[in-house]
Backbone bond lengths (Angstrom), bond angles and torsions (degrees), N, CA, C in turn:
res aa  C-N    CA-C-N  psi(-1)  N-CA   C-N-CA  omega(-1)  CA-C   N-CA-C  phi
1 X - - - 1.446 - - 1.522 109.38 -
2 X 1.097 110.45 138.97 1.788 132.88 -171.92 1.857 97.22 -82.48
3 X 1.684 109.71 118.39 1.109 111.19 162.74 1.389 101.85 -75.91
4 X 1.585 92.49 153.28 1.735 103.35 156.05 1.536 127.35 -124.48
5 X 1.478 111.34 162.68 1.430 91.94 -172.59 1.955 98.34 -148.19
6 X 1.533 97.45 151.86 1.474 97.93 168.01 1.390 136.47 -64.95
7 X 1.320 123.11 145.73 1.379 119.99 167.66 1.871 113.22 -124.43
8 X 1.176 126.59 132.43 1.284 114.12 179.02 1.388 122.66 -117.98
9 X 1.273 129.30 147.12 1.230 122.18 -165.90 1.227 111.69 -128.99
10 X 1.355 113.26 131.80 1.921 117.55 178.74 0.984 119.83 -129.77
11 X 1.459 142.76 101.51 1.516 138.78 -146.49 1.889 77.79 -100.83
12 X 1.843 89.14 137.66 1.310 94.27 175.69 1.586 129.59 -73.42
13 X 1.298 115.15 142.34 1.766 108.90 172.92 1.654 117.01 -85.76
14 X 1.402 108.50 30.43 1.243 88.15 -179.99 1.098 120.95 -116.19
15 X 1.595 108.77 146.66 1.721 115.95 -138.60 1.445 103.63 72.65
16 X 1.924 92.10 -129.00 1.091 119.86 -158.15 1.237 115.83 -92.18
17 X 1.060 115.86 25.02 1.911 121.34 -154.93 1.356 94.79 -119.94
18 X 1.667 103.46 115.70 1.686 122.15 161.92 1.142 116.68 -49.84
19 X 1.129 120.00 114.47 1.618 121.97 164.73 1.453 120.55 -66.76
20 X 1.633 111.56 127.11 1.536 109.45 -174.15 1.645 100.29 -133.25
21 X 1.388 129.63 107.95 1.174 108.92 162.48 1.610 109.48 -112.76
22 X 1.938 98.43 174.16 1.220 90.71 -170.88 1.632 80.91 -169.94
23 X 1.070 111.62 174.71 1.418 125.27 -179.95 1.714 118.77 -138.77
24 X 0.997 92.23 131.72 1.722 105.28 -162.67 1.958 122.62 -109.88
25 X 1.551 126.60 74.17 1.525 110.79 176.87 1.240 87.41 -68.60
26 X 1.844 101.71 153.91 1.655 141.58 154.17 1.442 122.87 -131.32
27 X 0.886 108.46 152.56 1.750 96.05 178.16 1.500 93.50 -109.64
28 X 1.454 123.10 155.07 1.542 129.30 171.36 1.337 111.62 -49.90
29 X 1.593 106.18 120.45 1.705 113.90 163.00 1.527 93.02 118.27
30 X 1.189 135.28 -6.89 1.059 129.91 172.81 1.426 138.57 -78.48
31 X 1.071 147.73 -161.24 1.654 146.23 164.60 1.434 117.39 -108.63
32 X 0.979 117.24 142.79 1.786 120.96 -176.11 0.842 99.38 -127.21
33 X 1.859 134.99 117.53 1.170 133.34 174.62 1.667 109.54 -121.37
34 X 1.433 118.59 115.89 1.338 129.50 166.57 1.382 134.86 -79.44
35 X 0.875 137.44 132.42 1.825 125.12 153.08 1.175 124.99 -142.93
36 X 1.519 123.49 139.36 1.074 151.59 -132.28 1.686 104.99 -132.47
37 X 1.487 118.44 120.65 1.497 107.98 177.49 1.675 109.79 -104.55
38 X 1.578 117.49 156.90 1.728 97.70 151.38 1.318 90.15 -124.34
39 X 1.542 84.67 167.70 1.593 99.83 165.67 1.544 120.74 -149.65
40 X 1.306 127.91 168.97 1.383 110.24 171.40 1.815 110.25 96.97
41 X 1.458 117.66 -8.68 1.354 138.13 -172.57 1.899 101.03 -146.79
42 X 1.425 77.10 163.04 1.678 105.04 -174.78 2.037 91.38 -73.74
43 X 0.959 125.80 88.41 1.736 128.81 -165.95 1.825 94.37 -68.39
44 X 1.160 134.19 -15.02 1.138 125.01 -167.11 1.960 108.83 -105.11
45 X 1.572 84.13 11.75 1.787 91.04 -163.10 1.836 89.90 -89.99
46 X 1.033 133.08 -39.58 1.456 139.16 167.63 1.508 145.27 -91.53
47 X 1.300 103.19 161.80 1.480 111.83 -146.66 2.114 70.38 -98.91
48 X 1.848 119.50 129.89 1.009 127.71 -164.32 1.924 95.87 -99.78
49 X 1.017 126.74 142.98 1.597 131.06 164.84 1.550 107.98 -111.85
50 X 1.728 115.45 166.24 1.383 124.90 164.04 1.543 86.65 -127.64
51 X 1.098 105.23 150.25 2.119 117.31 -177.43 1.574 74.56 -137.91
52 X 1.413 90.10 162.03 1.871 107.98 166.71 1.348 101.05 -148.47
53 X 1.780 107.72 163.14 1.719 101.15 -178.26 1.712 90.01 -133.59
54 X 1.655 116.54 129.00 2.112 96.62 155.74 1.178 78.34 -81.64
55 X 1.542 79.45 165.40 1.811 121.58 150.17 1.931 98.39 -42.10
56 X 1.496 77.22 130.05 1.625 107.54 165.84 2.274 102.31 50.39
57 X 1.353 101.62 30.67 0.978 115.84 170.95 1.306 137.54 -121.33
58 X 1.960 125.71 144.70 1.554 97.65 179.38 1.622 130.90 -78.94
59 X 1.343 119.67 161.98 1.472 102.55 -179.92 1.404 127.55 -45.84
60 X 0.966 138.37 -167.33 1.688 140.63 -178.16 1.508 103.49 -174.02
61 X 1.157 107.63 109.05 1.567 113.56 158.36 1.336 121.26 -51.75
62 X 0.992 108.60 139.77 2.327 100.56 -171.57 1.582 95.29 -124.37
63 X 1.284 121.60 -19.84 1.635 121.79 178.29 1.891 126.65 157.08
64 X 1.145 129.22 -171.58 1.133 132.06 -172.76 1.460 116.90 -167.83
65 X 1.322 119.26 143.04 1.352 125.39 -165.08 1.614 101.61 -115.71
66 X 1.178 150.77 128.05 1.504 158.53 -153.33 1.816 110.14 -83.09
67 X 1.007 109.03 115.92 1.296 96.35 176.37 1.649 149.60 0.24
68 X 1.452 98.05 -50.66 1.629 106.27 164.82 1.296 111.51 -117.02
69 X 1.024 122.00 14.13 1.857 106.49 131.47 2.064 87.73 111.21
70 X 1.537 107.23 3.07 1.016 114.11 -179.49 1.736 130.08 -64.22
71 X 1.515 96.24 -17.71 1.958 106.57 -166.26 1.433 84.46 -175.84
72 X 1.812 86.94 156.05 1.294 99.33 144.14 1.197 128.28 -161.59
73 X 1.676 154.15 152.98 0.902 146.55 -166.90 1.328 121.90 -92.11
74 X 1.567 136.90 153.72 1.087 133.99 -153.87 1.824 114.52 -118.15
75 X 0.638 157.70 -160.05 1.590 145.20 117.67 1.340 122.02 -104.33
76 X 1.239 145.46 116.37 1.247 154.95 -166.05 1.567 108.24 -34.48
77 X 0.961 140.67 -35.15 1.460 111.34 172.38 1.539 115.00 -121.78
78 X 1.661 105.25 51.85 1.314 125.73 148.95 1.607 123.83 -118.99
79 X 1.312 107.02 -33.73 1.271 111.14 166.43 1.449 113.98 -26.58
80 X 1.546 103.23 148.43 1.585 88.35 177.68 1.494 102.27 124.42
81 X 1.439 97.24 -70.16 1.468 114.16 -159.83 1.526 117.92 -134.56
82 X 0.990 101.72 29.08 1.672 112.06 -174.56 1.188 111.10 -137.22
83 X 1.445 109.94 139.95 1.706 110.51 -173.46 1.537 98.54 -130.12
84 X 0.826 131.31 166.45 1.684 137.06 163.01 1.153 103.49 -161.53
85 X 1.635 105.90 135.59 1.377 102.79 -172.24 1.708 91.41 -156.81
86 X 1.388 117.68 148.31 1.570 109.93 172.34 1.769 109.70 -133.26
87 X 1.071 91.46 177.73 1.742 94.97 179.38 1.658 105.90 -143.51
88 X 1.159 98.77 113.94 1.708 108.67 -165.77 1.173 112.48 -65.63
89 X 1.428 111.97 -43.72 1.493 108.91 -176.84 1.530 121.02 -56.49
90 X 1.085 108.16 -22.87 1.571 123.44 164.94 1.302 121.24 -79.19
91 X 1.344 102.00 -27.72 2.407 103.85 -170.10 1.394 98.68 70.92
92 X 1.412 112.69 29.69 1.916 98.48 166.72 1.470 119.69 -121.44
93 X 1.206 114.62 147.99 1.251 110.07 -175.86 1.860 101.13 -129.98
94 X 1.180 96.17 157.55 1.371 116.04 -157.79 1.895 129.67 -127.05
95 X 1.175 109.67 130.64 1.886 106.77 -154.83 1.716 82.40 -130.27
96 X 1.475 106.02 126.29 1.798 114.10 172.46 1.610 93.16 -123.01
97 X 1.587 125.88 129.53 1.366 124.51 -176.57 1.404 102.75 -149.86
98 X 1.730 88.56 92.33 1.663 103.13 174.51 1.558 140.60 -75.14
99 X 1.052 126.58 161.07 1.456 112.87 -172.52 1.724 116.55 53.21
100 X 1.378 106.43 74.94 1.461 110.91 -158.41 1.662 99.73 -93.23
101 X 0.947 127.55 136.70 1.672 124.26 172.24 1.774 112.59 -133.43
102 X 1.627 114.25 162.15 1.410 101.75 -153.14 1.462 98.16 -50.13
103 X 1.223 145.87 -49.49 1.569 134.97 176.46 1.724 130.92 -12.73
104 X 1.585 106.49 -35.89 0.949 102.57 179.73 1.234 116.62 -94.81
105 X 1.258 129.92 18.98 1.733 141.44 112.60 1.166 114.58 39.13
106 X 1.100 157.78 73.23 1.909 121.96 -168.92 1.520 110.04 175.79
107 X 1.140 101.49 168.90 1.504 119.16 167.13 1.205 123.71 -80.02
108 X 1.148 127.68 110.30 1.780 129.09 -167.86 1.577 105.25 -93.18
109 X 1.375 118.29 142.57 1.617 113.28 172.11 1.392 96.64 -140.69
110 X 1.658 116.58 160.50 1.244 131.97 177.25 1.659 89.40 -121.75
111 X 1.643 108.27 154.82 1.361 107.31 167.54 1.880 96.62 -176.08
112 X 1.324 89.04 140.49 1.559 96.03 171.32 1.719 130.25 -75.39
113 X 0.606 121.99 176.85 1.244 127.18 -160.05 1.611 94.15 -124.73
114 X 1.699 104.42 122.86 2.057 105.38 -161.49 1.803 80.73 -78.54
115 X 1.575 93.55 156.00 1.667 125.43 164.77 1.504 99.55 -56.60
């Protein structure tokens, strides 16, 4: 039998950034797909991040997608399995995190990247 485990998500309010939470079971091996809106700002003026926190842990940057949707950078032990991708015309930005195991446990955040 397949454990499962929570994931939670809190899009940050700071600034201009809509707060969205929500709470997410997965069972290991699966896909976790997030999204994150802003509003209230030019959304295409910044380079977008996902940070995550465990329990009783410090944050960790996992990656970032470039303002116009051109690249994005990864952090070395997400690569692999992480996608971020946004769509401006919308103000959303977007976290895909495959092959999920109880580790990826955590607090999810979206946050822009200041001008």
């Amino acid at each position: 039998m397949k454990s499962a485990f929570s994931i939670f998500f809190l899009g940050t309010k700071c600034q201009s950034m809509e707060s969205i939470e929500s709470t997410v079971v997965k069972k290991p091996g699966e896909t976790l797909t997030l999204s994150c809106r802003g509003s209230g700002f030019s959304f295409d003026c910044c380079n977008m991040h996902w940070i995550r926190q465990q329990a009783g842990k410090p944050l960790v940057w996992m990656g970032c997608v470039y303002s116009d949707g051109s690249g994005y950078d990864y952090s070395e032990s997400f690569k692999g399995r992480t996608e971020i991708t946004r769509d401006n015309s919308k103000s959303m930005v977007y976290l895909k995190l495959s092959g999920l195991t109880a580790e990826d446990s955590a607090m999810y955040y979206c946050a822009r990247e200041s001008q």
